[in-house]
Every structure is written in C-alpha cells, then in structure tokens.
C-alpha positions in Angstrom: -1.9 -26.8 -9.1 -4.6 -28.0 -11.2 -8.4 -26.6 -10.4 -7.5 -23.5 -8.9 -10.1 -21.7 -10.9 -12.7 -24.0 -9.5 -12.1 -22.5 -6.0 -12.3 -19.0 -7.1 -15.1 -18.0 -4.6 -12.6 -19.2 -1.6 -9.5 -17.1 -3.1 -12.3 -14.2 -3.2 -13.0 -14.9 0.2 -9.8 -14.8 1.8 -8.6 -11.2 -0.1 -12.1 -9.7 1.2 -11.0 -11.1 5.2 -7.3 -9.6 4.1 -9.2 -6.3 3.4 -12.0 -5.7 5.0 -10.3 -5.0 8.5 -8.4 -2.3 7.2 -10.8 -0.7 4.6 -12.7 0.1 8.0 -9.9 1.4 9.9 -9.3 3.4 6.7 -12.7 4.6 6.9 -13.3 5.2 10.5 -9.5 6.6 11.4 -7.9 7.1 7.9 -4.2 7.4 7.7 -1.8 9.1 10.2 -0.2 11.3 7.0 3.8 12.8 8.3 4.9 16.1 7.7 5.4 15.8 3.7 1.1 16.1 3.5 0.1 18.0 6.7 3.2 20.6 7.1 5.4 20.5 9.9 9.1 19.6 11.3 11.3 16.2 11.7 13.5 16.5 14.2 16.1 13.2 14.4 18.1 13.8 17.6 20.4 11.0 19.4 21.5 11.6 23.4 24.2 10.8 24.8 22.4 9.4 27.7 19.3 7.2 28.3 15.9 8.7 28.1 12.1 8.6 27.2 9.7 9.4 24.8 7.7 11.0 27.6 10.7 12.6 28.7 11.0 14.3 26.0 7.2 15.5 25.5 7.1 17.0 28.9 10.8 18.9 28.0 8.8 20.0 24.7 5.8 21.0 26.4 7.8 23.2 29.4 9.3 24.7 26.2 5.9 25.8 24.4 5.4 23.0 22.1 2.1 21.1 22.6 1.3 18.5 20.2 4.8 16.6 19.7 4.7 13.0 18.6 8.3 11.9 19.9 9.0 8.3 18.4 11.6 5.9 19.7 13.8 5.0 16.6 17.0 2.7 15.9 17.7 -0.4 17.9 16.2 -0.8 21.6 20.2 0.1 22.4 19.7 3.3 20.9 18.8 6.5 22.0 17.5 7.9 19.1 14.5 9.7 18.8 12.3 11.2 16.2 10.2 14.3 16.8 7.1 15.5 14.7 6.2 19.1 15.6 4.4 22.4 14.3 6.7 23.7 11.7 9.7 25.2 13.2 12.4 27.1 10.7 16.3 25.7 10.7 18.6 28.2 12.4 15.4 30.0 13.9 15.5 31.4 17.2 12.8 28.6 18.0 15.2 26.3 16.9 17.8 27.2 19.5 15.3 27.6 21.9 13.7 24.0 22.1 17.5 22.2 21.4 18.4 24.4 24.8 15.0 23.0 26.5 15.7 19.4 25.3 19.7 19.6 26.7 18.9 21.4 29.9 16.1 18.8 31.2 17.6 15.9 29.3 21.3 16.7 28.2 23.5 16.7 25.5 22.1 15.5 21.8 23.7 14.6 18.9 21.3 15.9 15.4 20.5 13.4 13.1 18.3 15.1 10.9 15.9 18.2 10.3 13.6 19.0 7.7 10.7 21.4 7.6 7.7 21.6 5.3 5.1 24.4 5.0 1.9 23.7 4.4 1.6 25.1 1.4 4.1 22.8 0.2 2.2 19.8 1.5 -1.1 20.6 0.1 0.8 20.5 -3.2 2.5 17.3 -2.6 -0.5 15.6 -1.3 -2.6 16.2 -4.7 -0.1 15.5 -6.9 0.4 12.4 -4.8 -3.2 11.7 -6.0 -2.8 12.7 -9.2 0.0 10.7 -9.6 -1.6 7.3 -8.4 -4.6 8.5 -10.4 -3.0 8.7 -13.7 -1.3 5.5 -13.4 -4.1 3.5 -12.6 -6.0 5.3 -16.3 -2.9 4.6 -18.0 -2.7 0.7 -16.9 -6.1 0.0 -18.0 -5.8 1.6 -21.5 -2.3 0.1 -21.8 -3.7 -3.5 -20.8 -6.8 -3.2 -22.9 -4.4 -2.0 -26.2 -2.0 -4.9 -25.3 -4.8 -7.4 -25.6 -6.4 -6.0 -28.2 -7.3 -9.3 -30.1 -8.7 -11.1 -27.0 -12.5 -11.7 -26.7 -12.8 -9.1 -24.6 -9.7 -6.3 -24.3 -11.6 -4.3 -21.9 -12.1 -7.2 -19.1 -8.4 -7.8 -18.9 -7.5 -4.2 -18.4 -10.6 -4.3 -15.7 -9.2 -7.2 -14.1 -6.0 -6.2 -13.8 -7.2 -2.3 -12.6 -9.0 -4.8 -9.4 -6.2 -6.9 -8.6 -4.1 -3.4 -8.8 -6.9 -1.6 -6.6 -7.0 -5.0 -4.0 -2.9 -4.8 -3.4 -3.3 -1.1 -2.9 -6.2 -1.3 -0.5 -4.2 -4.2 1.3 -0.7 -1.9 1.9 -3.3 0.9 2.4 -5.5 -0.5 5.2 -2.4 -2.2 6.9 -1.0 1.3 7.3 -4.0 2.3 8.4 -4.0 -0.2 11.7 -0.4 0.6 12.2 -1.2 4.3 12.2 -3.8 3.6 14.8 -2.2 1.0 17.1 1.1 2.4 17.0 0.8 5.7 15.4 2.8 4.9 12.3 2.7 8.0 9.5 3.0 8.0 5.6 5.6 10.4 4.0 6.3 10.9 0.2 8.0 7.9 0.0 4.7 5.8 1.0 3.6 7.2 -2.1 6.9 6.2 -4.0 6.6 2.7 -2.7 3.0 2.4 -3.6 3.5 3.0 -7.4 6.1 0.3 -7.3 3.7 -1.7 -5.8 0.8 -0.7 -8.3 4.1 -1.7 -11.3 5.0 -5.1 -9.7 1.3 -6.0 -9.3 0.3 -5.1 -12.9 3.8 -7.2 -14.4 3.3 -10.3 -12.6 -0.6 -10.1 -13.7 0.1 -9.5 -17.2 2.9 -12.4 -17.8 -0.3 -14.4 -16.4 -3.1 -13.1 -19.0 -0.3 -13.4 -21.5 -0.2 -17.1 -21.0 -3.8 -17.0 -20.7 -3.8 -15.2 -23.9 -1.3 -18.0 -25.7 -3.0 -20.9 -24.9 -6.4 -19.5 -25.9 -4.9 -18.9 -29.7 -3.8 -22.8 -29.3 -6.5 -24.0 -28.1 -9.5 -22.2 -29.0 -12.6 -24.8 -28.2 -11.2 -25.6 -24.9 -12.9 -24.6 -21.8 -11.6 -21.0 -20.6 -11.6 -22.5 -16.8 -9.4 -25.2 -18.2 -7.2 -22.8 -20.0 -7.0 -20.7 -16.7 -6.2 -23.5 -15.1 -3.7 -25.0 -17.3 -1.7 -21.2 -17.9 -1.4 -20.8 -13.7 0.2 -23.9 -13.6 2.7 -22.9 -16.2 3.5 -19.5 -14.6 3.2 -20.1 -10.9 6.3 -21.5 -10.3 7.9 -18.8 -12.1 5.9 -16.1 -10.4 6.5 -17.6 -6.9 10.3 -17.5 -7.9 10.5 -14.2 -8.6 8.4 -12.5 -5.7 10.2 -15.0 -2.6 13.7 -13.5 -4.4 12.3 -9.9 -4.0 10.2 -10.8 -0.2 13.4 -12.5 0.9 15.8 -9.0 0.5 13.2 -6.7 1.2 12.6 -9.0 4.5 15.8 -8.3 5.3 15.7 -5.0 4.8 13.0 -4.8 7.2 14.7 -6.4 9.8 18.5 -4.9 9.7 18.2 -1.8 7.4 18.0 1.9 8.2 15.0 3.2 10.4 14.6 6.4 7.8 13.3 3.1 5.3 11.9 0.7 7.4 8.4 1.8 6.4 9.0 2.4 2.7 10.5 -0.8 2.4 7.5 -2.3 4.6 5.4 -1.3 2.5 6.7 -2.5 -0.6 7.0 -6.3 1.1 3.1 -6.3 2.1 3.0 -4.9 -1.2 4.9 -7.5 -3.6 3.5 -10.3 -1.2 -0.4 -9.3 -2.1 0.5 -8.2 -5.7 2.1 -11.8 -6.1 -1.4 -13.1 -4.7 -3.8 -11.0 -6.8 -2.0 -11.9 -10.0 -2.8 -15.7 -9.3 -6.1 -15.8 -7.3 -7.8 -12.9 -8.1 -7.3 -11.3 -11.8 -7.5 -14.4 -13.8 -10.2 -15.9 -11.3 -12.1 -12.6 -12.5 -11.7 -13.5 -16.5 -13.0 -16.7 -15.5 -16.1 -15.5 -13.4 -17.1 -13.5 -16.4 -16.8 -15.8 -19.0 -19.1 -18.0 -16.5 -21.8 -15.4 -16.2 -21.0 -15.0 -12.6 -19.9 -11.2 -11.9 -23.2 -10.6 -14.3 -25.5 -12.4 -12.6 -24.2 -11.2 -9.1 -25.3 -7.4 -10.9 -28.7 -8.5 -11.7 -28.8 -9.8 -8.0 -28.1 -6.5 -6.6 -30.6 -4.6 -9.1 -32.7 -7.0 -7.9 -32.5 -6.0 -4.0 -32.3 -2.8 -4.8 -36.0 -2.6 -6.7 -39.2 -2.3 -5.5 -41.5 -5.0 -4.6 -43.8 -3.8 -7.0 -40.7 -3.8 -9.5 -39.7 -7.2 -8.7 -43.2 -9.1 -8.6 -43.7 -8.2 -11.7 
C-alpha cells in the first residue's frame, strides 16, 4: 500500500483512458434522454404470445405512429415489451386505436404500465435536473472548503474533491453515453436521482480520506505531505474497499435479478460507487499531493507557455 502517491501520474492515466472514450461519445452523440426530458409516452405491454420488436414497429407504423423505439424487456422468456412514442393521452381515442392495431396484427396484451409526459413538463424537469446537480456540486465545494478550514489550503480540498466528484460523473455519464449509442439505452429522472447519490457517495468516501489526511498532518507536521498521503491511504483503504465491495456486491445483484423498470438506475449507481471508490483513493488525494509538489502549477505555466507567441516566449 505504501507509495501510491509516487505513481500518481499512472492512476491519472488510467481515469483519463476510463473517460476519454465516453466524453467523445458524449460529445459527438450525447445522451439518448427518455420521455421524462423530451415529452412523450411509455407504453409497458406483455403478450400472450411470442413476438418481435420489429413486429411490433411495423404494427405501430400500419397504425400511424412513425418513430417508436419498441425495446425487448424482462427475461429472454418474456414477452414483454416497452414502447417509446409521441405523446399519446391515457383513455384517448388514440389510445384504443393503437392497443386495437397491436392486438389485431399481434394479439392479445396484457398492460404493464403507461405514463405520458408533455413537453412542457419535460423542459421543466430537464433544468431543474441541471439545476439540481448544479447546486450540489457549489454546495460540496463550499462545504469541503469550511470543513477544512484550518488546513494549509481549504480551497484545494474542496477543488479536489469538486474533480474527483466531476471524474465519477463523467465516468457514469459517458458510459451511458456508449450504451445509448450501441444499444440505444435512454436516461429518465431517475438517472438524475441515481447520479446525485453518486455525486454523495463520491464526496463521503473522499472526505473520510482528506480527514485522515488532515489528522496526520496536525501529528506530524515536518513530515513530507507525499508521506502523509501515503501513510493516511494505507489507514483508510481497507476500510474504504470494505464498504464500497458491501454496496457493489447488492447493487450487482440487483443488476442481475431485480426489476427491468430499475435495471438502469441501479446500473448506474454501481459504475457509480465503483469509480467514486477509485477517485477518492487515486485521484483527489493524488491532486493534494501534485500541488503541494508544484506539479498542477507548473503543468499551467506549460500550457501559457504553448499558448504564447514566439515573440512572447523568446523573450
């Protein structure tokens, strides 16, 4: 356990490879949002009988409806099936219509589930998602930076614990991303639910780490920090790794036998917990460390360099 701070540049390394791949499917594709953000119906229907996704596009389309995503849910033994459509009301005429379309080229159905939101509604959910997120992130880093008040330098543990924060949401981000663009996977409200849980459990398991960090500073105050860094990891990470297998290990199986309507939310809280429980140990107090070496500053001055003219620079 000992010299983990030392290889700081490799822990660096391997989060950037984690994120880069998905901060440019973000970029390039963005995220397949559901219905909560874009407006729109969830049907949730079961058959009696075996069938097909394509099945029941080409039963949508006869009926009038164009651009239906029709996703296979449930076991492989199940014919369950979810349908994302243009907004369609419950106990509308529309309604009756398409379930009459669906029985008369497929057959009888079984509804699991309907919901319909306007787009109104969506707009509004979608910024106060952002809001939401937003304000958490604000209130971490003033919380962080009042918590550690008497350190050398309050402000760099709040910063460092806003990146590792930033790196666990661009991780469950961008993997959502690549599942929305291999296999058309879309976000609901409860993404957003499961991502300020994420953004919580990253931020806890960070701070018990800058606490110790903070403790054996106060004891030891000639020390090198890289020691100290070194020295507090090795006192928490066996705790730390305790506590996130105990959550990975349920939420794994949550994944694997729980409800379809969850799968995702819970998904995403286990890429979640898993890179939150990495940042915490390889990233935010590898951060501290870089400063206090002059690192992260002289990496600035390297940029400002590039950036500047010839001229600027020659002289």
């Amino acid at each position: 356990m000992a010299h983990l701070a030392s290889r700081r540049k490799l822990w660096f390394t391997i989060s950037l490879l984690v994120i880069i791949p998905g901060l440019i499917t973000l970029i390039f594709s963005g995220l397949k949002l559901g219905i909560d953000f874009t407006g729109g119906t969830l049907w949730e229907i079961r058959f009696d009988q075996p069938t097909s996704a394509v099945a029941i596009e080409s039963a949508l389309v006869d009926a009038g409806v164009e651009n239906a995503i029709v996703q296979k849910t449930g076991p492989e033994t199940s014919e369950s099936y979810a349908i994302r459509m243009p907004e369609v009301k419950e106990g509308s005429d529309r309604k009756a219509e398409l379930a009459k379309a669906l029985q008369t080229a497929i057959g009888p159905f079984t509804e699991l589930d309907f919901s319909s939101v306007s787009g109104g509604v969506s707009s509004q959910i979608r910024n106060r998602a952002i809001l939401a997120v937003a304000l958490a992130s604000i209130g971490i880093l003033g919380y962080i930076a009042y918590a550690f008040r008497n350190t050398q330098n309050p402000i760099l543990y709040g910063g460092a614990a806003l990146i590792a924060m930033l790196h666990d949401v661009l991780v469950v981000l961008g993997v959502f991303a690549i599942l929305g663009l291999l296999f058309n996977v879309q976000i609901d409200a409860l993404f957003i639910t499961a991502l300020l849980t994420v953004i919580g459990f990253s931020v806890h398991d960070t701070i018990v780490v800058f606490d110790r960090i903070r403790e054996n500073l106060a004891r030891n105050p000639g020390q090198d920090f890289e020691e100290i860094v070194d020295y507090s990891l090795a006192q928490t990470f066996v705790r730390s790794l305790n506590t996130s297998l105990t959550v990975v290990f349920t939420l794994l199986a949550l994944v694997l036998f729980g409800g379809g309507s969850t799968r995702l939310f819970v998904l995403a809280l286990l890429i979640g917990v898993v890179s939150g429980t990495y940042s915490s140990i390889f990233n935010a107090s590898q951060i501290l460390v870089s400063w206090e070496k002059g690192e992260i500053q002289s990496l600035f001055r390297r940029l400002r360099g590039t950036g500047a003219s010839p001229a600027l620079r020659s002289s």
